[in-house]
N, C-alpha and C positions, 0 to 999 in steps of 0.2 A: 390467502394469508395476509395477515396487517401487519403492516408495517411498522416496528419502534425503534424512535429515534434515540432509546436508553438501551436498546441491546449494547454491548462491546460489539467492536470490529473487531475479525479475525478473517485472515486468510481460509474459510473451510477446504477442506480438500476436494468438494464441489467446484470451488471459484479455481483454487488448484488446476482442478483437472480442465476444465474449461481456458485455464490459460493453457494448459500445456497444449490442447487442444485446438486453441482459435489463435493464443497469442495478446486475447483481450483480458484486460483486469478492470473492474470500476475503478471509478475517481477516490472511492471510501478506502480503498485499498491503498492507494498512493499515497492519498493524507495520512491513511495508519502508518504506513513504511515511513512517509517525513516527520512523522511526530517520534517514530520510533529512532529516527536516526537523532531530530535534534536532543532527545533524551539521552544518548551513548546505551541504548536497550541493543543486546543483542539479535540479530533474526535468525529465524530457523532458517534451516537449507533451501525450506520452498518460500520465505519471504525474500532469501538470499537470491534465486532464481528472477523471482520478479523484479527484483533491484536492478540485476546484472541487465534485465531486458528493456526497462523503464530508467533508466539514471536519470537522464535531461529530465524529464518530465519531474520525478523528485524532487532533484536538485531544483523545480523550477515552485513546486509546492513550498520547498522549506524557505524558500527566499520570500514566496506571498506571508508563508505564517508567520516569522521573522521578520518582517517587512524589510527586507533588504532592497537595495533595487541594483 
């Protein structure tokens, strides 16, 4: 499979089930959740899950994207 950098990012329920599973999510996934949060976008219940598991790390994406320090 090739790989494009123009798909959208989404949680599939693949990546889903593999966090529920291993507890791992990519880095694309993080970034989605920080971009989703600095937008005030809603998440669904399974982006809500990965939030609840990953905060710091978020919290730590939305400060690179924002350049906060």
């Amino acid at each position: 499979m090739i790989w494009n950098i123009f798909r959208p990012v989404t949680l599939t329920d693949k990546l889903y089930k593999n966090f529920v599973d291993t507890g791992y999510v990519p880095e694309r996934i993080i970034r989605l959740l920080a971009f989703k949060i600095i937008k005030a976008e809603t998440l669904t219940k399974e982006e809500m899950a990965v939030f609840i598991e990953y905060t710091s790390e978020i919290e730590d994406m939305i400060k690179v994207l924002t350049k906060q320090k």
